[in-house]
MINU-116272 format. One record per residue (C-alpha): residue in three letters; x, y, z. Coordinates in steps of 0.05 Angstrom, whole numbers, padded with zeros to 5 digits, always signed. Layout:
# MINU-116272
ALAXYZ
...
***
This chain:
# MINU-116272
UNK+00009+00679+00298
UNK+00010+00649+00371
UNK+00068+00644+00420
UNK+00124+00594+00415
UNK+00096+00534+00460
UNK+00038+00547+00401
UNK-00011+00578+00455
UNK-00055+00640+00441
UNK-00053+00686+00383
UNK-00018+00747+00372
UNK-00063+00795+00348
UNK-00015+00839+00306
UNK+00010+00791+00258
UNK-00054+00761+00252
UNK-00095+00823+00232
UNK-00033+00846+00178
UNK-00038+00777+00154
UNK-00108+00789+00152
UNK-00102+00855+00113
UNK-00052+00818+00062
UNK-00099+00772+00042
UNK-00159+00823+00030
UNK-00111+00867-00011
UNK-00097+00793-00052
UNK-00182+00792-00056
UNK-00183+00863-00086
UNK-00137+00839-00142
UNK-00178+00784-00150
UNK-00233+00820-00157
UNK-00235+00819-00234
UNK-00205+00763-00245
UNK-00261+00706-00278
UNK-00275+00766-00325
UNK-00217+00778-00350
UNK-00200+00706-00351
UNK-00265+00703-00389
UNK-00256+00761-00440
UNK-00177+00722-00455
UNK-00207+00659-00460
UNK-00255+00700-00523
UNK-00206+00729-00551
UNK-00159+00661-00564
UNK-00231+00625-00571
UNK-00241+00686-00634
UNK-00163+00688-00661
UNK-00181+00605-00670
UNK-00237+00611-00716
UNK-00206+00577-00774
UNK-00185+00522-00715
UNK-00254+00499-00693
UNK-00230+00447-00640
UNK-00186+00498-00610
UNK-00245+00549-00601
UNK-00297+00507-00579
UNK-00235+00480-00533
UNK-00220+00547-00510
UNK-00291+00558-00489
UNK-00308+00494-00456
UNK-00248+00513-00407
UNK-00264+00577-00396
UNK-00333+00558-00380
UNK-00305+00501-00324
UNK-00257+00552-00296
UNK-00301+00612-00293
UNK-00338+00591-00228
UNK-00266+00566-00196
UNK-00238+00639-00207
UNK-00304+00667-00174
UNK-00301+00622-00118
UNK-00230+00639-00098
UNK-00235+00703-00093
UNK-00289+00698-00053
UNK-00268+00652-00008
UNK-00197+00694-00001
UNK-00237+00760+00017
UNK-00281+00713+00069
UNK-00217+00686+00105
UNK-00175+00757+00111
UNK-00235+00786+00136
UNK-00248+00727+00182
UNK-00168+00738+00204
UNK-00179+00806+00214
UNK-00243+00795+00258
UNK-00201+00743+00299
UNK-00140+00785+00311
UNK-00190+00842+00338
UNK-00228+00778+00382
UNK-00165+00756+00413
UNK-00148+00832+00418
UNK-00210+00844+00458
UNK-00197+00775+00507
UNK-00134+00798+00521
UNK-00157+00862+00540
UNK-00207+00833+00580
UNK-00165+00784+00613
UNK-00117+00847+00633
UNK-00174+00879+00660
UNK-00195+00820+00705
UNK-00125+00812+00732
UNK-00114+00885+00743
UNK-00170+00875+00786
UNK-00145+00814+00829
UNK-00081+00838+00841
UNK-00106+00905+00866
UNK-00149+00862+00919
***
């Protein structure tokens, strides 16, 4: 996303990268429930194997929270890409504006 001496940001890749990862936050969007309704399904198969059960809904109930939390976090940082890309858009714009303007002096 920046030049090859690793300077500046190209704006393009960085607001399709951006995209990418909110379209990876809409599939996520589900994703503790239906971890969750899974994790009650094996939890009911297992009746007759209490320790798997009560197993099967102790993990769901650490995970739960996890799976919430990513997908959160993935919608946060494509939109936050996407907001950068149109930033850096914007200075560059800017900065061709301003030099437009000095050379024409």
């Amino acid at each position: 996303m920046c030049d090859e001496d690793g300077i500046g940001v190209e704006p393009d890749a960085a607001d399709r990268a951006g995209a990418e990862t909110v379209t990876l936050a809409e599939r996520y969007a589900t994703i503790a429930q239906d971890f969750r309704t899974e994790m009650s399904l094996l939890s009911q198969a297992s009746m007759n194997e209490m320790p798997v059960a009560t197993g099967a809904e102790e993990y769901c109930g650490n995970l739960v929270g996890a799976l919430t939390q990513l997908q959160a976090h993935t919608a946060a940082l494509g939109t936050s890409a996407q907001t950068g890309a149109a930033d850096a858009r914007r200075a560059d714009d800017d900065i061709g504006t301003g030099l437009a303007s000095v050379c024409a002096a």
